[in-house]
C-alpha positions in Angstrom: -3.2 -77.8 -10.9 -6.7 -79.3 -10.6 -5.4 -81.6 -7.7 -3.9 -78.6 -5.6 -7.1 -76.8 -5.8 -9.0 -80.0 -4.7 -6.6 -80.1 -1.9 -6.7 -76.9 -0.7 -10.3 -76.7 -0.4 -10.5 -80.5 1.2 -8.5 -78.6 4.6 -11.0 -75.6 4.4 -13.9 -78.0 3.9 -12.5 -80.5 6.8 -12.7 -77.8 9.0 -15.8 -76.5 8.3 -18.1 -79.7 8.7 -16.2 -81.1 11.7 -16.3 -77.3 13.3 -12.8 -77.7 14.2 -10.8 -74.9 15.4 -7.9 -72.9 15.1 -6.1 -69.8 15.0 -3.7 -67.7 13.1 -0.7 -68.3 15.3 -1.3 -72.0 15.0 -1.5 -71.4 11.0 1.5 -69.4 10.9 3.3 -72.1 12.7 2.1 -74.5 9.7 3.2 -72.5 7.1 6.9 -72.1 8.8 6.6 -75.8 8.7 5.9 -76.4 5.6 8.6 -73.6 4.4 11.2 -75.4 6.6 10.6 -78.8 5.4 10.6 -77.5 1.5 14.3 -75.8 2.1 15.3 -78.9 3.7 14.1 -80.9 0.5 16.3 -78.4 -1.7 19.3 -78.5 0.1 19.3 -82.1 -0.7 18.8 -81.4 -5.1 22.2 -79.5 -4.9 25.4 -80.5 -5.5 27.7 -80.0 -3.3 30.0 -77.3 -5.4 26.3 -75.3 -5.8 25.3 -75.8 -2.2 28.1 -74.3 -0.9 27.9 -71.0 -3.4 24.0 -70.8 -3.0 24.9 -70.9 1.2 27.7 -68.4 0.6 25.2 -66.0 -1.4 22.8 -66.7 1.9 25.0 -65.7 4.8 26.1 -62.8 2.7 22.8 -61.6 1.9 21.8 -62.1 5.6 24.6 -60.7 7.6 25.3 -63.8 9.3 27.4 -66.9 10.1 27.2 -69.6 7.5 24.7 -72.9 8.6 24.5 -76.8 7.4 21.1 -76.3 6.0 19.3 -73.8 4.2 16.1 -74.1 7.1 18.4 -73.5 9.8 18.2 -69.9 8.7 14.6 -69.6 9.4 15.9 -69.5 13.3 14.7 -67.5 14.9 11.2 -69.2 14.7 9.0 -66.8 13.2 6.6 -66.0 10.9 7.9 -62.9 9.5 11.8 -64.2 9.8 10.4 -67.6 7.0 9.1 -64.4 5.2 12.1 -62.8 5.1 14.1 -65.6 4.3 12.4 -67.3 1.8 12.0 -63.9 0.0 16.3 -63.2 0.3 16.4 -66.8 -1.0 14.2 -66.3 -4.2 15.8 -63.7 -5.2 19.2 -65.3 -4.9 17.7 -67.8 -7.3 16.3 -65.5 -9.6 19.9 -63.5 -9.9 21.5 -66.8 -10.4 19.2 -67.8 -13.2 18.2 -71.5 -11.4 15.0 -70.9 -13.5 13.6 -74.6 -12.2 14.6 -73.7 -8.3 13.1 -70.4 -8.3 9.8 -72.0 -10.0 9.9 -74.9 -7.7 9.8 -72.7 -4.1 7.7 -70.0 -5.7 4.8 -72.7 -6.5 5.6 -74.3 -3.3 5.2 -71.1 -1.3 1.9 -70.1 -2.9 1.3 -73.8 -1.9 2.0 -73.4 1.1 -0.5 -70.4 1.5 -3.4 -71.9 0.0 -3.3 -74.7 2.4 -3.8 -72.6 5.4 -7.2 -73.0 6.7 -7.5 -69.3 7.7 -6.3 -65.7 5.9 -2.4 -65.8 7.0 -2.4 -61.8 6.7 -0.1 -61.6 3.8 -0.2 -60.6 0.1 2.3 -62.8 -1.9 3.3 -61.2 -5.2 5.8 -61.6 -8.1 8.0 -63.0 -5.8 8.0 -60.4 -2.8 5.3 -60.7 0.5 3.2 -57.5 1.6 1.3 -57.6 5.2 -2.5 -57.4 4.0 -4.8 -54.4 5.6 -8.1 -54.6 4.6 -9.3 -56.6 1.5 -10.8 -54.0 -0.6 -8.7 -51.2 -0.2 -5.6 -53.7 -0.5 -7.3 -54.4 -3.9 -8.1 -50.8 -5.3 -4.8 -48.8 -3.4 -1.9 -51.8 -3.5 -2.7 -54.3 -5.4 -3.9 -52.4 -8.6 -0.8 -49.6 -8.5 1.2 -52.4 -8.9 -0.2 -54.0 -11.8 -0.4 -50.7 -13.7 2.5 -49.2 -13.0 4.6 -51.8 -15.0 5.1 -49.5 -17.5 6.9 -47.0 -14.6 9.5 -49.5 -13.1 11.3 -46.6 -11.3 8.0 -45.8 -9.2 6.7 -49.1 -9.0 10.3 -50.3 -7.2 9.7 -47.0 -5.0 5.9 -48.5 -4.0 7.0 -52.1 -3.9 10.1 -51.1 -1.4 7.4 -49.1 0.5 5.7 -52.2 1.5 8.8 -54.1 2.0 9.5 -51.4 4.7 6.2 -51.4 6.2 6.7 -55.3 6.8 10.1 -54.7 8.2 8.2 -52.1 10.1 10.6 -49.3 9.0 8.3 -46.7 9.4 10.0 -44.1 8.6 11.7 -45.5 5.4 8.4 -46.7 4.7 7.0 -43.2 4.2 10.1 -42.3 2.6 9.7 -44.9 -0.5 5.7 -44.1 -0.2 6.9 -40.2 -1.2 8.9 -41.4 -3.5 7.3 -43.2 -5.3 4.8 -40.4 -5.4 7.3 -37.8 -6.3 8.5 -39.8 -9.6 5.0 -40.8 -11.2 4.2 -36.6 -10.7 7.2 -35.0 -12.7 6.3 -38.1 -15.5 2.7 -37.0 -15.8 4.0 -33.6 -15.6 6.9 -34.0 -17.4 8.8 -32.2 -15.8 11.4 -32.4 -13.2 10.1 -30.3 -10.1 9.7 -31.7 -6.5 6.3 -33.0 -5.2 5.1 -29.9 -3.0 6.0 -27.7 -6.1 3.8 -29.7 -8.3 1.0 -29.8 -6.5 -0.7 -26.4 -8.1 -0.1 -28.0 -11.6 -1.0 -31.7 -10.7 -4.1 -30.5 -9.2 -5.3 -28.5 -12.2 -4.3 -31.6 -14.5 -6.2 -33.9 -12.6 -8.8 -31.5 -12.4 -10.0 -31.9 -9.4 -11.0 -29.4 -6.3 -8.0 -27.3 -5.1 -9.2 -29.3 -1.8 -7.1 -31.3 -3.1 -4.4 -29.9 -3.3 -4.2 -28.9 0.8 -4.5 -32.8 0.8 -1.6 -33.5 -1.4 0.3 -30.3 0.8 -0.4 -31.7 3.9 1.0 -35.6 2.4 4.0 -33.7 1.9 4.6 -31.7 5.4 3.5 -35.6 7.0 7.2 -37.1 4.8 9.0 -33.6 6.2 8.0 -34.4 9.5 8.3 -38.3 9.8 10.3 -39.9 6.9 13.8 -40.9 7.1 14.9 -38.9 3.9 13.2 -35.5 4.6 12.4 -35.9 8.2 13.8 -33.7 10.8 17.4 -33.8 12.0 17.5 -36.1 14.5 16.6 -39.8 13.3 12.8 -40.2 13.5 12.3 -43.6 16.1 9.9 -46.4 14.5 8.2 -46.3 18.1 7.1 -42.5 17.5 4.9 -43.6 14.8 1.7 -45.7 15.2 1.5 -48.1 12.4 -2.0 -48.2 11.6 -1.1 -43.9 11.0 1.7 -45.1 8.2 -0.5 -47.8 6.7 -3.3 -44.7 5.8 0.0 -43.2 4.5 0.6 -45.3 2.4 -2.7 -46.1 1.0 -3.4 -42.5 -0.2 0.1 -42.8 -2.0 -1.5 -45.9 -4.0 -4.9 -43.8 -3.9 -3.5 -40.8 -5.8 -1.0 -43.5 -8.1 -4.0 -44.9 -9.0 -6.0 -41.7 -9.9 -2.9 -40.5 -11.7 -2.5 -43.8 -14.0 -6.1 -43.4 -15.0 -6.0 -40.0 -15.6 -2.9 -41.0 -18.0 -4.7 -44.0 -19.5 -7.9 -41.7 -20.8 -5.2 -39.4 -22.6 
């Protein structure tokens, strides 16, 4: 452990007293290649029996024709496509139970992260990647939901699939799961089993907070009946009608108001 540490900092400090440069495309393009060439190393630690299952599970998964090698599915050559895959591929693992495997690429990915020399723009958490925003309120409104909410695994799959959406840029599915995930953590702390826009009165007053807030919470609601996939208007809303940076805010006031919630529900 002490030696990876060493090592990661040796790139960053490289860099910095020869005042070399670079740039996040190039680092992307690094962490592909390092991605590719761990794949190719576990294609050859399988039999051939279990290399052909684990490749079956793949194409499946994927949608797509079967390939010699497990990095050949990382075409085409992108950054979000190696997130994609390596993330269908974990998972696989972790299904299967290949405890070793799955520890393996996990520790290499996070390896592989580390050893950029610059912020690659991406969270990487219990196995599953998440497009950063900005640090702090990734921290207070992502981050933090999902550590506490491990004791709601039906909302936290909601907020987790959220950001899997975003990434995908599924807006509108995005804002779906973000509702969602809303909706369920609501009718716990209420205990009840009402929709969101009719619990906002009650939530409100049990949060005690300004009924200001509850116009916000109104108008969070109206946003999902306009734009979301699930409660949107009839025809399909387009991903292009939406302007990201407008779903990302979304989004973080769903982890803002999971996050008041799980506190208020902590000082019970």
């Amino acid at each position: 452990m002490t030696e990876k540490i060493e090592e990661k900092n040796m790139l960053k400090d490289i860099y910095k007293r020869l005042n070399l440069e670079t740039d996040l495309t190039r680092e992307q393009e690094k962490f592909i290649k390092r991605i590719r060439e761990t794949l190719k190393e576990m294609n050859s630690f399988f039999d051939y029996y279990k290399q052909k299952d684990l490749l079956t599970e793949m194409t499946f998964k994927l949608g797509e024709e079967s390939h010699n090698f497990f990095e050949t599915y990382l075409i085409p050559y992108s950054f979000k496509r190696t997130l994609f895959v390596s993330e269908i591929f974990l998972n696989i693992l972790k299904e299967r139970k290949e405890a070793d495997y799955f520890l393996y690429f996990y520790k290499k990915i996070k390896e592989a992260i580390d050893l950029s020399v610059i912020d690659l723009g991406i969270h990487f958490e219990d196995g599953k990647f998440y497009l950063k925003g900005a640090e702090e309120l990734d921290q207070k409104f992502i981050l933090e939901p999902l550590e506490w909410l491990k004791d709601f695994p039906t909302t936290k799959e909601f907020f987790k699939e959220t950001l899997q959406e975003y990434l995908r840029k599924d807006y509108p599915d995005a804002i779906t799961k973000s509702y969602s995930a809303l909706e369920t953590l609501v009718k716990t702390f209420l205990n009840n089993n009402k929709s969101l826009k009719d619990n906002i009165t009650e939530l409100i007053k049990k949060l005690d907070f300004p009924k200001q807030w509850g116009q916000m919470v109104f108008y969070f609601c109206e946003f999902a009946n306009e734009f979301s996939s699930r409660h949107g208007k009839k025809e399909k809303v387009k991903t292009t009608e939406l302007d990201p940076e407008l779903v990302e805010a979304y989004i973080y006031f769903t982890g803002l108001l999971l996050r008041l919630i799980i506190q208020k529900m902590k000082t019970k």
